[in-house]
DRENLUMVEX-614258 format. One record per atom (N, C-alpha, C): residue in three letters; atom name; x, y, z. Coordinates in steps of 0.05 Angstrom, whole numbers, always signed. Layout:
# residues N
{res: ALA	atom: CA	u: X	v: Y	w: Z};
...
END
This chain:
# residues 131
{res: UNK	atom: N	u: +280	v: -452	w: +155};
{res: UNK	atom: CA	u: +262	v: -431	w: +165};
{res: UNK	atom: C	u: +254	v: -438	w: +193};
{res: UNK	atom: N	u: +254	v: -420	w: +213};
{res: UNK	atom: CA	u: +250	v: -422	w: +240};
{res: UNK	atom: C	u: +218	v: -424	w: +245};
{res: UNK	atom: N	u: +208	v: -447	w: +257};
{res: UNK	atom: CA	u: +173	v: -433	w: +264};
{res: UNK	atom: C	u: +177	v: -427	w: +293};
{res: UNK	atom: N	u: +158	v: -411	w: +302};
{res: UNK	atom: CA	u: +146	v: -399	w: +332};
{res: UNK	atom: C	u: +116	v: -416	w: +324};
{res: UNK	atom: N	u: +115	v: -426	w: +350};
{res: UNK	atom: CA	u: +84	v: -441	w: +353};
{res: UNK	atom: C	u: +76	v: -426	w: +362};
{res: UNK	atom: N	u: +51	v: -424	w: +352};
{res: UNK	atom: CA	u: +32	v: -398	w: +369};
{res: UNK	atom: C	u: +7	v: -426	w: +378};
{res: UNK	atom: N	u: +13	v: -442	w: +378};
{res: UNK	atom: CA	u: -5	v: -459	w: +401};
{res: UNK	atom: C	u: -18	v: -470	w: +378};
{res: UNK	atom: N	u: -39	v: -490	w: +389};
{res: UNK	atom: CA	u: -59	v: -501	w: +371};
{res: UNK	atom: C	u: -49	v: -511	w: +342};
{res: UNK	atom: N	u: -54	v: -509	w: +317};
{res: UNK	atom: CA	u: -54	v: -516	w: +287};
{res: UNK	atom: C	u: -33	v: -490	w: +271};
{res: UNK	atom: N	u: -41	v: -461	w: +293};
{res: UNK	atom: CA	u: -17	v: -441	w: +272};
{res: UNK	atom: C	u: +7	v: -433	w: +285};
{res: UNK	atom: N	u: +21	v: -438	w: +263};
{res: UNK	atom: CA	u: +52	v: -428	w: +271};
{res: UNK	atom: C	u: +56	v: -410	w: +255};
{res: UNK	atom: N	u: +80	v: -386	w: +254};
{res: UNK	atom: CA	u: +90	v: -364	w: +243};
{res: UNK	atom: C	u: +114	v: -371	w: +239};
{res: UNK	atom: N	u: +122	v: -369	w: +211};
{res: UNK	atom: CA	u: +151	v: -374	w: +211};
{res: UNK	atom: C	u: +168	v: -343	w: +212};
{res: UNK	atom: N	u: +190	v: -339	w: +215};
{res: UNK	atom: CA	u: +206	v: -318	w: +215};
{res: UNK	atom: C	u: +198	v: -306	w: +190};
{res: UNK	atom: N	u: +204	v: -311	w: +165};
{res: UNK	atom: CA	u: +195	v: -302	w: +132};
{res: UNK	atom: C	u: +165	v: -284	w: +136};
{res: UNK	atom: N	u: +147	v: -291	w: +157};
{res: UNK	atom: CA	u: +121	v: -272	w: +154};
{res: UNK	atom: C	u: +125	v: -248	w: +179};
{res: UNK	atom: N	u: +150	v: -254	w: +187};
{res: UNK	atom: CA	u: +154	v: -225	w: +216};
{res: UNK	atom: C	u: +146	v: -198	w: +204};
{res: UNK	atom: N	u: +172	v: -193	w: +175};
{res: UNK	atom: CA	u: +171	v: -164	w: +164};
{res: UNK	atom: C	u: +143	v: -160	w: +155};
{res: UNK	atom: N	u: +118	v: -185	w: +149};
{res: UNK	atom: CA	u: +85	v: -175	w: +139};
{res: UNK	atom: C	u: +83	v: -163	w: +169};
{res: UNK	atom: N	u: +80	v: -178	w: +189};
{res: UNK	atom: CA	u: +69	v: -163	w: +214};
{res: UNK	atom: C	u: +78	v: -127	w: +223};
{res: UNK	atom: N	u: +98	v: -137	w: +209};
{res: UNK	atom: CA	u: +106	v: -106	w: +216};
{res: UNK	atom: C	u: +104	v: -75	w: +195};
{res: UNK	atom: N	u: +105	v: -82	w: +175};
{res: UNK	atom: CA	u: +95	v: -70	w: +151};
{res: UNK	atom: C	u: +68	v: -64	w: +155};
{res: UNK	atom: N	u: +46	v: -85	w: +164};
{res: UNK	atom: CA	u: +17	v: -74	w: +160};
{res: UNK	atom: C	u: +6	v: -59	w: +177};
{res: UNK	atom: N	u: +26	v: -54	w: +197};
{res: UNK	atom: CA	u: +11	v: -34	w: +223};
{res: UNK	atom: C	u: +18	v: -18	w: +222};
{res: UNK	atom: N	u: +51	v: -9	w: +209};
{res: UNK	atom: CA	u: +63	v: +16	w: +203};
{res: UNK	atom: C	u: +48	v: +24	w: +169};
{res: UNK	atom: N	u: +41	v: +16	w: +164};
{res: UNK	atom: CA	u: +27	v: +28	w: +141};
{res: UNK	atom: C	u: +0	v: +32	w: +146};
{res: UNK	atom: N	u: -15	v: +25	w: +162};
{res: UNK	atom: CA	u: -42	v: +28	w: +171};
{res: UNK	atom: C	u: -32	v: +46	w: +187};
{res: UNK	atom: N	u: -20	v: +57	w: +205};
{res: UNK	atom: CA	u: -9	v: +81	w: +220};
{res: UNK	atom: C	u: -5	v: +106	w: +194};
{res: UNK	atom: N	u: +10	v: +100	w: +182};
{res: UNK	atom: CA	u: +17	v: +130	w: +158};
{res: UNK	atom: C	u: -8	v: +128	w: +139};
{res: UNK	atom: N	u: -27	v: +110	w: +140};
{res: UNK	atom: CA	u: -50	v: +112	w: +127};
{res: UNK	atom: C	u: -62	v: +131	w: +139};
{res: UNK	atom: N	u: -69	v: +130	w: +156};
{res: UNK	atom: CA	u: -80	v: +143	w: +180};
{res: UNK	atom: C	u: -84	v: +168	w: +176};
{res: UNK	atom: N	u: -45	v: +180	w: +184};
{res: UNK	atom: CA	u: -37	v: +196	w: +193};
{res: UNK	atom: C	u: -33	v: +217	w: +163};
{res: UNK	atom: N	u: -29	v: +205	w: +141};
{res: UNK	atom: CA	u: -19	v: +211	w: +122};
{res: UNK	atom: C	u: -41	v: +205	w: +99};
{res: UNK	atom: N	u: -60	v: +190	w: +92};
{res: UNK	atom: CA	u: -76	v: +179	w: +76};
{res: UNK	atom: C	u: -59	v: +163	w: +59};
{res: UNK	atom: N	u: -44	v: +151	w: +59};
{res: UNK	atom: CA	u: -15	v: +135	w: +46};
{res: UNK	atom: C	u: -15	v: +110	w: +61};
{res: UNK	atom: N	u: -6	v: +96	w: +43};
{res: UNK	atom: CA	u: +5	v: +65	w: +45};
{res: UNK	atom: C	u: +15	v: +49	w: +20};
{res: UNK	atom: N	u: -8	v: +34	w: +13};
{res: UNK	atom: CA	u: +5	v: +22	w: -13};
{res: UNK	atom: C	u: +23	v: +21	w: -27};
{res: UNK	atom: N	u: +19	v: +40	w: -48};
{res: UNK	atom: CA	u: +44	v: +54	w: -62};
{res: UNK	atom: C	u: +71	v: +65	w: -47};
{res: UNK	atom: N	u: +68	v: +71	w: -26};
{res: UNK	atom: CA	u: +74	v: +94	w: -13};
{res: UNK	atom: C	u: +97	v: +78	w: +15};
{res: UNK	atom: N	u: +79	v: +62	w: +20};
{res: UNK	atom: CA	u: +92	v: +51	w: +43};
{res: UNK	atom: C	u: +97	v: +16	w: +45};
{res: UNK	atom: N	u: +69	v: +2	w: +31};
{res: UNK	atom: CA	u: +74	v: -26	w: +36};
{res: UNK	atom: C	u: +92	v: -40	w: +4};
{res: UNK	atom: N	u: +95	v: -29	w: -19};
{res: UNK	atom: CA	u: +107	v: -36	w: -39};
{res: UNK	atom: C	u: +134	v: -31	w: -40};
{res: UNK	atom: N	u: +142	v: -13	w: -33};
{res: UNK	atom: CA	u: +174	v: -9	w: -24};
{res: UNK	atom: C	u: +183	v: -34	w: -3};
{res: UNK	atom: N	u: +168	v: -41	w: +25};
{res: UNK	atom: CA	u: +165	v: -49	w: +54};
{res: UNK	atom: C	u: +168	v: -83	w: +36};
{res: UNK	atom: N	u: +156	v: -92	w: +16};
{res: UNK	atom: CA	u: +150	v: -109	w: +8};
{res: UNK	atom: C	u: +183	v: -121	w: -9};
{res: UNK	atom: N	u: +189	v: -99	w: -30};
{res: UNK	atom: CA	u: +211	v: -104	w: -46};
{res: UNK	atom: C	u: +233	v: -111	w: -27};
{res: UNK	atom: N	u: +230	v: -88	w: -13};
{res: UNK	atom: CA	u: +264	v: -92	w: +4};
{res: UNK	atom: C	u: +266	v: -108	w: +26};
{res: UNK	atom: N	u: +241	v: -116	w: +45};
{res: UNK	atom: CA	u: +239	v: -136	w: +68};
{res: UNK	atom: C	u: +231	v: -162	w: +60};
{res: UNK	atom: N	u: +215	v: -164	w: +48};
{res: UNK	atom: CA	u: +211	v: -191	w: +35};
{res: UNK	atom: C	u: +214	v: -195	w: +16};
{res: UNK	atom: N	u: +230	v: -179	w: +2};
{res: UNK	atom: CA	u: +243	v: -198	w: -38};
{res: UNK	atom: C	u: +223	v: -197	w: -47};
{res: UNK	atom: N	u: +200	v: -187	w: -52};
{res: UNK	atom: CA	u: +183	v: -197	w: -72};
{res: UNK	atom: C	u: +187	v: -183	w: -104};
{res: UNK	atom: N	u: +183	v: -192	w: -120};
{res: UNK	atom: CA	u: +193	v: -182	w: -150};
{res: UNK	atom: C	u: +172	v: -155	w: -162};
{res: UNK	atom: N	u: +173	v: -134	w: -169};
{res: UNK	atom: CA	u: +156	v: -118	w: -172};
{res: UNK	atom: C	u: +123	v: -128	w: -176};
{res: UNK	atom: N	u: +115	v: -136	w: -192};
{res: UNK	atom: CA	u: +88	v: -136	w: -199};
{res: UNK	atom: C	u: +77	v: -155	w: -174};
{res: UNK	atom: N	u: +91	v: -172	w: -153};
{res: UNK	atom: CA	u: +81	v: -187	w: -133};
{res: UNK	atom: C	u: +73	v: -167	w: -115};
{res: UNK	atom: N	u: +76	v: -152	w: -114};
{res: UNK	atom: CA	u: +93	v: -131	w: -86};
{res: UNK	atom: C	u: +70	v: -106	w: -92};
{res: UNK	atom: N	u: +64	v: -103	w: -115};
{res: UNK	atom: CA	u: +38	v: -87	w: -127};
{res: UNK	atom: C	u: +16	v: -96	w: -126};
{res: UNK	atom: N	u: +15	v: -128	w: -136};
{res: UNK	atom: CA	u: -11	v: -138	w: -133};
{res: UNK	atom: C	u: -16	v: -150	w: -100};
{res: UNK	atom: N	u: +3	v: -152	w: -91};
{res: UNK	atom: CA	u: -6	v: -156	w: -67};
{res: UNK	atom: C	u: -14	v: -131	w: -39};
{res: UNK	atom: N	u: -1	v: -110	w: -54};
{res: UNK	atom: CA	u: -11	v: -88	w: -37};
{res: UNK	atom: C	u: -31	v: -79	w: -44};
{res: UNK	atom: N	u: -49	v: -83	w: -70};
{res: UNK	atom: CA	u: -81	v: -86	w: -79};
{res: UNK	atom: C	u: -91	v: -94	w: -70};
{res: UNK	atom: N	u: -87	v: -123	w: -57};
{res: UNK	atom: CA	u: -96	v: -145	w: -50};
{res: UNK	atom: C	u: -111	v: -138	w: -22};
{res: UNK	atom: N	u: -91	v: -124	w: -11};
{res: UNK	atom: CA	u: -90	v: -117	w: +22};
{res: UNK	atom: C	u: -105	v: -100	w: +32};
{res: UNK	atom: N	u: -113	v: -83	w: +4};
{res: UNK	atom: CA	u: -124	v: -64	w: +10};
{res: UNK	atom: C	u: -153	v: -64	w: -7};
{res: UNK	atom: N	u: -161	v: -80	w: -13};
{res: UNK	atom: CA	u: -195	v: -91	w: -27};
{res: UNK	atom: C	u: -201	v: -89	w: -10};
{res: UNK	atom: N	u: -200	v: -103	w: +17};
{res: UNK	atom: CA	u: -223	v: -105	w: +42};
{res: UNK	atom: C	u: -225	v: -70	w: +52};
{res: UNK	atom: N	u: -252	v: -57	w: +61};
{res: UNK	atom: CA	u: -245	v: -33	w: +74};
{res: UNK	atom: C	u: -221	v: -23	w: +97};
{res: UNK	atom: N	u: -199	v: -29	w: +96};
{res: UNK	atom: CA	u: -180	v: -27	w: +103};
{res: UNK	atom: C	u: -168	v: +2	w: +122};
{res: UNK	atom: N	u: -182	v: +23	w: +96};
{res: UNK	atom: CA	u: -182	v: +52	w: +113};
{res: UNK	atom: C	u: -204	v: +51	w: +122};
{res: UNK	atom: N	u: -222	v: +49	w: +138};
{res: UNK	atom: CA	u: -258	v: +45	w: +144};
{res: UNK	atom: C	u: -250	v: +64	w: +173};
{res: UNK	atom: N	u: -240	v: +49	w: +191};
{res: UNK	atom: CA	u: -242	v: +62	w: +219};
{res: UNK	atom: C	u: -228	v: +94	w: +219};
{res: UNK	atom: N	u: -200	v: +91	w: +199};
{res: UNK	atom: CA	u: -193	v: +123	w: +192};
{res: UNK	atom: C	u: -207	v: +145	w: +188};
{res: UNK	atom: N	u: -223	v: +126	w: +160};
{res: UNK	atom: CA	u: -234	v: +147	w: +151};
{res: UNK	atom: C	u: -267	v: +161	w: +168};
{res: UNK	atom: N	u: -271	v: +135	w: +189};
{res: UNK	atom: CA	u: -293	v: +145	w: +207};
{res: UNK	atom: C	u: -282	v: +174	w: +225};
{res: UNK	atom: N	u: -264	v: +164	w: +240};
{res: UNK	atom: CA	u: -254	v: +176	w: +256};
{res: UNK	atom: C	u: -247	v: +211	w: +240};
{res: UNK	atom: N	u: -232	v: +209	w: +222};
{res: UNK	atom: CA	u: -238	v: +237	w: +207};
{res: UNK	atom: C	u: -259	v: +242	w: +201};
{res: UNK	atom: N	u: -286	v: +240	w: +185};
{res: UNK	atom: CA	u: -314	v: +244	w: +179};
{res: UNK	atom: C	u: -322	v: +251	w: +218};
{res: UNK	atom: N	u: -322	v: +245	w: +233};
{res: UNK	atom: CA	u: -325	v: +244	w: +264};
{res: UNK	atom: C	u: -321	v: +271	w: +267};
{res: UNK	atom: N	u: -300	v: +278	w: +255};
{res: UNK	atom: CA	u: -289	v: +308	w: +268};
{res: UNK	atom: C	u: -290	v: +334	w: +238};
{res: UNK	atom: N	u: -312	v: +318	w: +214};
{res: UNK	atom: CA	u: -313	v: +339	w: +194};
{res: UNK	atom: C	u: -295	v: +336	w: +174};
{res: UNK	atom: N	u: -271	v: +322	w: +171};
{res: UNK	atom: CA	u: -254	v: +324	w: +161};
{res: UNK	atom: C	u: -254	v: +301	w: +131};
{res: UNK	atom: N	u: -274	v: +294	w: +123};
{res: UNK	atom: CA	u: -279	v: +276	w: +101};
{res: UNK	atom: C	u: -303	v: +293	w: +84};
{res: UNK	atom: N	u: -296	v: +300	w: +52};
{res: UNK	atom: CA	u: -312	v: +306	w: +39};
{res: UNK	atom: C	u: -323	v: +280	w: +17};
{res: UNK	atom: N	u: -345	v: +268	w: +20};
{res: UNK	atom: CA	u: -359	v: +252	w: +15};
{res: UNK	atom: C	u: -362	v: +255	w: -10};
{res: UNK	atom: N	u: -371	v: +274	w: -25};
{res: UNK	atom: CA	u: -374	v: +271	w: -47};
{res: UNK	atom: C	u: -346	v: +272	w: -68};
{res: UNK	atom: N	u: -323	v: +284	w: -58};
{res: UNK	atom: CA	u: -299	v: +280	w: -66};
{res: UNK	atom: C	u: -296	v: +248	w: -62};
{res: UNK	atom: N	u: -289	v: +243	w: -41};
{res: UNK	atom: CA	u: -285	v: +214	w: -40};
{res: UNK	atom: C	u: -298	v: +191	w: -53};
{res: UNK	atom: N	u: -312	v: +194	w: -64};
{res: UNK	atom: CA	u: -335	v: +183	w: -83};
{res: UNK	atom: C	u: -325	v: +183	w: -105};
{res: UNK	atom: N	u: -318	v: +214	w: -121};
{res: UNK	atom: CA	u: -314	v: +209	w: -143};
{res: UNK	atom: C	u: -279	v: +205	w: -149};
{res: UNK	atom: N	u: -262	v: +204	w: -129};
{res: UNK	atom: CA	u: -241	v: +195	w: -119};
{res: UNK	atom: C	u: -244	v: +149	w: -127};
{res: UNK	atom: N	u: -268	v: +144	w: -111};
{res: UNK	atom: CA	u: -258	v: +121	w: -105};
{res: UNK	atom: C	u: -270	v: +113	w: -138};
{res: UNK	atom: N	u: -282	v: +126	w: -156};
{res: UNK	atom: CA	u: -294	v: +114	w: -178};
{res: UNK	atom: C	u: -275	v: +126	w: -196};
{res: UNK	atom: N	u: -251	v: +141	w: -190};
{res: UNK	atom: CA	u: -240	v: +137	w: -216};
{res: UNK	atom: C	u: -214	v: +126	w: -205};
{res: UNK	atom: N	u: -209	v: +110	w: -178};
{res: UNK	atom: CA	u: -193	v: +90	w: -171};
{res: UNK	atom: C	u: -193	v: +64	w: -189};
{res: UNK	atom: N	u: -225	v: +63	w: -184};
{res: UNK	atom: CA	u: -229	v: +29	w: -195};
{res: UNK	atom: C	u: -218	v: +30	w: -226};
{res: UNK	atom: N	u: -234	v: +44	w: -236};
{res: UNK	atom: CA	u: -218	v: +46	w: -259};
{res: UNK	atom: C	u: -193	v: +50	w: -270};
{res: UNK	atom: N	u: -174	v: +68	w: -256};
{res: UNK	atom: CA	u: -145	v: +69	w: -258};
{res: UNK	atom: C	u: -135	v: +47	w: -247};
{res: UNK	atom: N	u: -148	v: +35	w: -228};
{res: UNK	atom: CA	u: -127	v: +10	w: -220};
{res: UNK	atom: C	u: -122	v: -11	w: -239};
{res: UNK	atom: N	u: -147	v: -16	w: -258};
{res: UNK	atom: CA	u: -155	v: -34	w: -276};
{res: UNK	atom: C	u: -124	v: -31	w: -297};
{res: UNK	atom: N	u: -123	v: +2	w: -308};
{res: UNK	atom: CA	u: -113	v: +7	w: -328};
{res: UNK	atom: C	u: -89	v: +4	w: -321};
{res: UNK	atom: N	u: -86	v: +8	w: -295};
{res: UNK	atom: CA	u: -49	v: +19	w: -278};
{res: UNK	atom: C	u: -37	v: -15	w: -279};
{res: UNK	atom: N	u: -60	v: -34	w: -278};
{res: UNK	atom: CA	u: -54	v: -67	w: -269};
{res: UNK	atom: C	u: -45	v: -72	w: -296};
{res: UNK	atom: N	u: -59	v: -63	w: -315};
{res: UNK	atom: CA	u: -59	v: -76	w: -352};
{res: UNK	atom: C	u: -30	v: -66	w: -359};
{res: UNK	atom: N	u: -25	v: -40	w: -357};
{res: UNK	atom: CA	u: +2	v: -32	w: -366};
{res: UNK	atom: C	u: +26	v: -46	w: -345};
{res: UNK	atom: N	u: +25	v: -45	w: -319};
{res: UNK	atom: CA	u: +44	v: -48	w: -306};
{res: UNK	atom: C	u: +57	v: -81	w: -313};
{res: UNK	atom: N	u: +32	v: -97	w: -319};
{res: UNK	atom: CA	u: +42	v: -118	w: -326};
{res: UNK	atom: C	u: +57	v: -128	w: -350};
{res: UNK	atom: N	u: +50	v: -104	w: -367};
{res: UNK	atom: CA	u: +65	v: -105	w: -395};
{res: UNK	atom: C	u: +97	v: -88	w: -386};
{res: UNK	atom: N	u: +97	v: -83	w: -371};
{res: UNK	atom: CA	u: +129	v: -79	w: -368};
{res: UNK	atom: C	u: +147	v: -91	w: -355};
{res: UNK	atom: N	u: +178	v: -87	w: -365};
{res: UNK	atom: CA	u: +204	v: -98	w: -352};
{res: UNK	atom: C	u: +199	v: -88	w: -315};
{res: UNK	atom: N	u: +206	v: -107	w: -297};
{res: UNK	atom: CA	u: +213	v: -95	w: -261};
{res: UNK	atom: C	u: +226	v: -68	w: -269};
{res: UNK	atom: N	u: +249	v: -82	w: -266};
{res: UNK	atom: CA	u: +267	v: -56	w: -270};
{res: UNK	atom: C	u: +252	v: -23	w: -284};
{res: UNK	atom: N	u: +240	v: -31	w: -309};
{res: UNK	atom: CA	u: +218	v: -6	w: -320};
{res: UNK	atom: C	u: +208	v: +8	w: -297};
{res: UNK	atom: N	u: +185	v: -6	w: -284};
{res: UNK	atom: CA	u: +171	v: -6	w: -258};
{res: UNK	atom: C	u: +181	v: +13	w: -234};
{res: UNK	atom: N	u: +206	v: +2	w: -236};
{res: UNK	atom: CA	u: +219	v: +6	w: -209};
{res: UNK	atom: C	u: +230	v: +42	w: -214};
{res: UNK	atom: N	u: +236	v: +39	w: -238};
{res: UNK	atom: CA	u: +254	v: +73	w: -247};
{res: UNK	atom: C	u: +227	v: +90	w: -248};
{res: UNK	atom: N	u: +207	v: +76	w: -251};
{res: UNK	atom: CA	u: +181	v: +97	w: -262};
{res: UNK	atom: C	u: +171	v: +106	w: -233};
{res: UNK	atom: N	u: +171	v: +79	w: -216};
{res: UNK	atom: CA	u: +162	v: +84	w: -191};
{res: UNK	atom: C	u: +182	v: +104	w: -170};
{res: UNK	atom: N	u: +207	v: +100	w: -177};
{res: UNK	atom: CA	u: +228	v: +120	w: -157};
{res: UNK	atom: C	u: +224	v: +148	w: -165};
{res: UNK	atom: N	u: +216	v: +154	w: -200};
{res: UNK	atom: CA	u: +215	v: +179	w: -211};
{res: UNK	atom: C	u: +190	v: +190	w: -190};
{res: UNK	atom: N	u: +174	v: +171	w: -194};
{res: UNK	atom: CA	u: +144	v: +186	w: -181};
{res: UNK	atom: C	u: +153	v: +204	w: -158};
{res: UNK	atom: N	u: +157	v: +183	w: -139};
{res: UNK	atom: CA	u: +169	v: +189	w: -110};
{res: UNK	atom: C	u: +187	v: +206	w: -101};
{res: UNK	atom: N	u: +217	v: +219	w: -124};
{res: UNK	atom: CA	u: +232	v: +238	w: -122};
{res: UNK	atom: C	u: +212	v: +270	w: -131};
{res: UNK	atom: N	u: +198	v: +262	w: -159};
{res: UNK	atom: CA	u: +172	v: +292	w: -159};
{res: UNK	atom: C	u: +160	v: +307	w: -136};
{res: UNK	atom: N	u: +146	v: +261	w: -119};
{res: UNK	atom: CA	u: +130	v: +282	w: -104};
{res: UNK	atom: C	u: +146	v: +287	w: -80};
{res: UNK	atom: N	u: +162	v: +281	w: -72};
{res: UNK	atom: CA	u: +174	v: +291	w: -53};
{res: UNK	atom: C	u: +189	v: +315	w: -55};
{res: UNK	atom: N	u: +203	v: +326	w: -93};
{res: UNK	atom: CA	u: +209	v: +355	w: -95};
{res: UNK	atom: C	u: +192	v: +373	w: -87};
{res: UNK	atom: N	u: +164	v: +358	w: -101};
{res: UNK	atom: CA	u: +141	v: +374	w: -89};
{res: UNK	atom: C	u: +134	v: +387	w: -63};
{res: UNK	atom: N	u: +128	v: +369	w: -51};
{res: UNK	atom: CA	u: +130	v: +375	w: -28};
{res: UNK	atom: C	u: +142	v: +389	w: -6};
{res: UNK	atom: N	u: +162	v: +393	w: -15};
{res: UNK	atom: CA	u: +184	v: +418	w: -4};
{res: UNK	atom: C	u: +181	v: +445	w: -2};
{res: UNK	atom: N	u: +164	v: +445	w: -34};
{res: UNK	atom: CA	u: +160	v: +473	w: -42};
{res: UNK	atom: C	u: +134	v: +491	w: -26};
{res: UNK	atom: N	u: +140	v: +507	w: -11};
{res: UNK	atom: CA	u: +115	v: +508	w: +3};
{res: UNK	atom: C	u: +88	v: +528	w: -17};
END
């Protein structure tokens, strides 16, 4: 594995390039899109850095515990565009589905995962077509 010294005590090896680049393009279609996770860093995760399904899930949880969308979602509320009390009862039946989405997902085969997760993604994107 190659390091780049970035001076002082930290170095970056080549293996953490595709994180740098994944978390700004998904904080961009967060943004732009209210999407990431699911959507953008778990796929970004499987196919650029190998990680095995349930890594690649729990770590795009992971990434996204800290307020992560905070400045987005200022910047929309700024211009009207954030309903507060949706988002509220949005982020409280998050916590809870994430709990339940973590419990099952771990009781299944990758591969399971992976067909359940491409299914999602072909719906909503039929969806989406349909105007």
């Amino acid at each position: 594995m190659l390091d780049v010294g970035l001076g002082g005590c930290y170095t970056l090896t080549v293996a953490y390039l595709p994180l740098l680049v994944i978390g700004p393009i998904a904080g961009v279609l967060a943004g732009m899109f209210g999407i990431g996770g699911g959507l953008i860093i778990v796929p970004a995760l499987l196919f650029f850095v190998k990680m095995q399904e349930l890594e690649a899930i729990g770590t795009s949880l992971a990434a996204l515990i800290p307020p992560v969308g905070l400045l987005g979602a200022i910047e929309y509320y700024r211009h009207g565009y954030v309903n507060l009390r949706f988002a509220a009862l949005i982020a409280l039946g998050m916590v809870i589905g994430a709990y339940f989405g973590a419990k099952i997902s771990i009781s299944l085969a990758p591969i399971v995962i992976r067909r359940i997760y491409a299914t999602f993604l072909i719906l909503v994107a039929a969806r989406m077509m349909v105007p």
